[in-house]
C-alpha positions in Angstrom: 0.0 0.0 0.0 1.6 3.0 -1.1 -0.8 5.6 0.1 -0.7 7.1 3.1 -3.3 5.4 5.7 -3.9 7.8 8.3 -6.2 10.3 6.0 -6.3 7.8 2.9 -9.1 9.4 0.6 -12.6 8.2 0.7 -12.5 6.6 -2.5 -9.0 4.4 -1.6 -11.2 3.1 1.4 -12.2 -0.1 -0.1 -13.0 -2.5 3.3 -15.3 -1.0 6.3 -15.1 -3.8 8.8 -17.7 -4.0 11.8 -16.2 -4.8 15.7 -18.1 -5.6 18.2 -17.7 -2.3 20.4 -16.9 -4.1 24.0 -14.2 -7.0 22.8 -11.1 -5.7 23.4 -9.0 -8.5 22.4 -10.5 -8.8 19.2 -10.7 -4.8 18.4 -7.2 -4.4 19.1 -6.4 -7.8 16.9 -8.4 -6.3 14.3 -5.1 -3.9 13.7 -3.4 -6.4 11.8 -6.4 -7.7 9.3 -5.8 -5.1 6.9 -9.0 -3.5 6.6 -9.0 1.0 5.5 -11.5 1.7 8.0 -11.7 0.0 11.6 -15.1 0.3 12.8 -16.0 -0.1 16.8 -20.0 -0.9 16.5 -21.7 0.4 19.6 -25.2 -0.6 18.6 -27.0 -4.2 17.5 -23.0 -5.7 18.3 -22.8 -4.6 21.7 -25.8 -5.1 24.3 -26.8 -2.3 25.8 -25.3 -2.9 28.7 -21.7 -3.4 27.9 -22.0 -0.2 26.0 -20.0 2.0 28.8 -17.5 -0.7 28.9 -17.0 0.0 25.0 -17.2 3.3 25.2 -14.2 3.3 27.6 -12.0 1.7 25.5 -12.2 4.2 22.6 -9.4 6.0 23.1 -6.7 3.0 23.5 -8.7 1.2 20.6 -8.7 3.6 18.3 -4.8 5.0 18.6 -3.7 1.0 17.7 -5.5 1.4 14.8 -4.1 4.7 13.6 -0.7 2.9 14.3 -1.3 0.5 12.5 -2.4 2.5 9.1 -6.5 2.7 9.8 -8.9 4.7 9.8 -10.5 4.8 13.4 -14.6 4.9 13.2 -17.2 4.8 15.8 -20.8 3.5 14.6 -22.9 5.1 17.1 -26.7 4.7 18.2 -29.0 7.2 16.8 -29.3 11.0 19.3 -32.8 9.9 20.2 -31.2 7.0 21.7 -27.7 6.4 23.0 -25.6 8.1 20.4 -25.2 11.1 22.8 -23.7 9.3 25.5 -22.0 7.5 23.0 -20.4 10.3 21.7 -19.8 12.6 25.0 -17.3 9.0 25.7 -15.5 8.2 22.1 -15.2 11.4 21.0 -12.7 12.1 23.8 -10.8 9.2 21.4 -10.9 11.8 18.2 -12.4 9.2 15.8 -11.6 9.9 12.6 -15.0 9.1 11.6 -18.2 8.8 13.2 -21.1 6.5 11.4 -24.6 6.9 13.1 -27.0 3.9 12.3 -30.5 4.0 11.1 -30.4 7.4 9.4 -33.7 8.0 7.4 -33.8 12.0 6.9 -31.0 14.8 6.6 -32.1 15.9 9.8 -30.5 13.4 11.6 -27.0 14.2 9.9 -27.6 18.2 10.5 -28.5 17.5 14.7 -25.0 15.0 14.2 -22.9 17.8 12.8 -24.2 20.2 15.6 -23.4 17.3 18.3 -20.1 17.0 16.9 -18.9 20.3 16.6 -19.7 21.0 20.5 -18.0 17.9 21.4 -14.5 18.9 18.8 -14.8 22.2 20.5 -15.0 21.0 24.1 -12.2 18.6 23.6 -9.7 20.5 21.6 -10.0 18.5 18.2 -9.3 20.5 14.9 -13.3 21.8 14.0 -14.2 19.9 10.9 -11.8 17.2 11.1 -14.3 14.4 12.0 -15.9 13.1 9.0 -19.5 11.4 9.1 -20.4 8.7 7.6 -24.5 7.5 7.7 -25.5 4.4 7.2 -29.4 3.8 5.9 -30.7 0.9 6.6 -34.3 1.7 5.6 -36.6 2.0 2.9 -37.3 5.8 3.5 -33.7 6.4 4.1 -32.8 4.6 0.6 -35.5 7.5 -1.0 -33.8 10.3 0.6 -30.1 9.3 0.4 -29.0 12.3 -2.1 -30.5 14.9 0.8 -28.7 12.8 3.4 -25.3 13.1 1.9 -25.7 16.5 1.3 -26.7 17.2 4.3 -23.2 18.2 5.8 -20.0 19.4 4.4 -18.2 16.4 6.9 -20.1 13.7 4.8 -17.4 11.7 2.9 -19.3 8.1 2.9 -22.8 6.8 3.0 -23.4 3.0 3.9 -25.8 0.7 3.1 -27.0 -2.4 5.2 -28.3 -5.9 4.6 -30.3 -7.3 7.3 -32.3 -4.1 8.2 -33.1 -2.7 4.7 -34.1 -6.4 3.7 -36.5 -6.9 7.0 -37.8 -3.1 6.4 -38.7 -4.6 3.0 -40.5 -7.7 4.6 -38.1 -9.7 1.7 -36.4 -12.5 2.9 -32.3 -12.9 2.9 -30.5 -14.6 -0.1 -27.2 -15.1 -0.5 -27.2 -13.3 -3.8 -28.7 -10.4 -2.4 -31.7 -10.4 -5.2 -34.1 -8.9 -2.7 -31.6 -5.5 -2.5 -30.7 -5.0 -5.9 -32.7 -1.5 -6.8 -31.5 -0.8 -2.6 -28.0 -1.1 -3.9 -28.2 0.6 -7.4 -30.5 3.3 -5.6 -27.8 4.5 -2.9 -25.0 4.1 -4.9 -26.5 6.8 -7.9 -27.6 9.0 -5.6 -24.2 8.9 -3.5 -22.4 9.9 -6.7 -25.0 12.7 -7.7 -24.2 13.6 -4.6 -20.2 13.5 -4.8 -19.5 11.1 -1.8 -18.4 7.6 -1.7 -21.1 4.8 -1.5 -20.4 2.0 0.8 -21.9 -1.2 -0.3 -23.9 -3.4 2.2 -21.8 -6.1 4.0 -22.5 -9.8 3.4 -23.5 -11.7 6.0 -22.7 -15.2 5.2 -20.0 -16.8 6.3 -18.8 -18.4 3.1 -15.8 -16.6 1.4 -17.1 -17.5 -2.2 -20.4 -16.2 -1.7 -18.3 -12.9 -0.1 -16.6 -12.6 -3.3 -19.0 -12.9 -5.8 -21.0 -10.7 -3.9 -18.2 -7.8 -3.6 -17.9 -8.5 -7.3 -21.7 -7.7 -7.9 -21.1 -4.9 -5.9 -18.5 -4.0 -8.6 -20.1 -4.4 -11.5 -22.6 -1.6 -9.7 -19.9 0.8 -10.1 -19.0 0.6 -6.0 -15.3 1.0 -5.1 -16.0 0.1 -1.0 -17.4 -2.6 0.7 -18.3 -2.8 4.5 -17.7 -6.4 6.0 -18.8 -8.0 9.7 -16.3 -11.2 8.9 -12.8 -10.0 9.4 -12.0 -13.0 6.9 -14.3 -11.1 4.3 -11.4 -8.0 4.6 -8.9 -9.3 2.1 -11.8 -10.6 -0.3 -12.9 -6.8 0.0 -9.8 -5.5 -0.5 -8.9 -7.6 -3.6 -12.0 -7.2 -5.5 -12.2 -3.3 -5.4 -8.2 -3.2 -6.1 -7.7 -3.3 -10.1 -6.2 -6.3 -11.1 -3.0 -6.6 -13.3 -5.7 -7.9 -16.1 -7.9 -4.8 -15.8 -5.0 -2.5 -15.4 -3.5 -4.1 -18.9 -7.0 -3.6 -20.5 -7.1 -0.1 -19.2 -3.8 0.9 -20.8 -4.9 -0.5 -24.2 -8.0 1.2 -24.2 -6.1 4.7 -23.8 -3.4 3.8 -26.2 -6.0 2.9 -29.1 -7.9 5.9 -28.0 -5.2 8.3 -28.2 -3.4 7.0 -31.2 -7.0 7.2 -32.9 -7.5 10.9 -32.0 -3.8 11.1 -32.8 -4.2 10.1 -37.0 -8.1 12.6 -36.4 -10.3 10.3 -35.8 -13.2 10.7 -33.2 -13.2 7.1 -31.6 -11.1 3.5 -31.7 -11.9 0.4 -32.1 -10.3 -2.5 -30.1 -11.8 -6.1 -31.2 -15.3 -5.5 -31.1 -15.0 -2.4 -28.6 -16.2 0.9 -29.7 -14.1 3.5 -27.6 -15.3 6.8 -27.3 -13.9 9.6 -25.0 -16.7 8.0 -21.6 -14.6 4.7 -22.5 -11.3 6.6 -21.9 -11.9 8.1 -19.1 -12.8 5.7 -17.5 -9.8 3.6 -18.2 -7.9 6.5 -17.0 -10.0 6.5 -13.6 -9.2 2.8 -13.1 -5.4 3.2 -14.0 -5.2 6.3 -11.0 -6.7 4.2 -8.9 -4.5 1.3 -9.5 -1.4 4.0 -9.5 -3.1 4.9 -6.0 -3.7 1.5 -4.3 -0.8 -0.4 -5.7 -1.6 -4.1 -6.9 -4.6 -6.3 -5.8 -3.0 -9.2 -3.4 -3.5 -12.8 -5.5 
């Protein structure tokens, strides 16, 4: 990984992996899976009554991560729950992001913001350094995702869920996620009309096949990140939404026959049975800055 970690741009943040919020042997273990964002989940993976026991630890968990090259996140319980007492504790920790679950209206991520900015003030932290990421896990948050990720200048991601959005939708699970489809096509367009990163929905089974040809669904979507709740799902994640040395080959082709065709005047190339116009070439450029970015996928 070439890239520096400790601020790594949204859209080199390819594996978001859950931890539940009061396990402190396997949060600080988690430093070593890899993963670009280190999540400590303070709501459905931590009962609520170890959550002041997970709250305490944010500070020591979340430095370890940093040291290790993560990104330190929080997933806190909504304000009209816990999330203010979860956030009076961690942000004493200076996350460097803060997810809030079950977000279904911009409001939510405007009273966030506020909350925030007292608590960056009160504890010294640079104002505006803590980004927000909210995570929808509902039918009406799914409609409303473009006002939600505009909702704040701190929003760099938006993240989808599985079991929630599914059980909102009274559709039962399947391991190849048929029953989230338009969820997953809806949140990533309106995340990128929106200019943030979408984060696909994690997949909760435990098999690493299924993981991959789910993360390569999420792909073929047009995602570049992937959350995960299996810390074996993290180098799946990881490998999938790096370029591989066949894409980055492809990619190079595609702008040499593009450019040598505008080169000799004319307006588009063709490579086998590929028509490439200038949408083609960009995009082949995209995919070789972000290979140039991440380095090479692991095999």
């Amino acid at each position: 990984m070439v890239h520096p970690t400790s601020r790594r741009p949204p859209a080199l943040r390819r594996s978001w992996l859950f931890l539940p919020g009061a396990d402190r042997e396997a949060l600080l273990r988690a430093a070593a899976l890899g993963a670009d964002v280190l999540i400590q989940e303070l709501e459905d993976f931590t009962p609520p009554e170890r959550r002041p026991q997970a709250r305490a630890l944010a500070a020591e968990v979340y430095a370890a991560w940093r040291a290790a090259g993560a990104l330190a996140a929080v997933r806190v319980n909504p304000l009209e729950t816990e999330g203010r007492a979860d956030l009076e504790a961690v942000m004493r920790g200076r996350p460097d992001i803060v997810i809030m679950s079950k977000v279904a209206g911009p409001g939510q991520v405007v009273a966030l913001d506020r909350e925030v900015s007292r608590l960056e003030q009160a504890f010294g932290i640079p104002p505006g350094s803590t980004e927000l990421a909210p995570n929808i896990e509902s039918a009406r948050g799914i409609m409303q995702t473009y006002a939600i990720a505009r909702a704040s200048p701190r929003v760099a991601a938006v993240l989808g869920s599985t079991e929630d959005v599914a059980a909102d939708l009274g559709a039962p699970r399947s391991r190849d996620g048929g029953e989230l489809a338009y969820a997953r096509q809806r949140l990533h367009l309106e995340c990128t009309a929106a200019g943030v990163v979408s984060v696909d929905c994690p997949y909760t089974f435990a098999d690493p096949e299924g993981c991959e040809a789910d993360a390569r669904r999420a792909r073929a979507l047009g995602y570049v990140a992937k959350s995960a709740v299996d810390p074996a799902h993290v180098a799946i994640v990881n490998r999938v939404m790096t370029p591989s040395a066949a894409e980055v080959r492809e990619a190079r082709a595609v702008v040499e026959a593009f450019e040598s065709a505008r080169a000799a005047g004319r307006e588009r190339a063709l490579r086998g049975d590929l028509l490439i116009e200038m949408p083609t070439y960009a995009s082949a450029q995209r995919l070789l800055a972000r290979a140039a970015a991440l380095g090479p996928a692991e095999r």
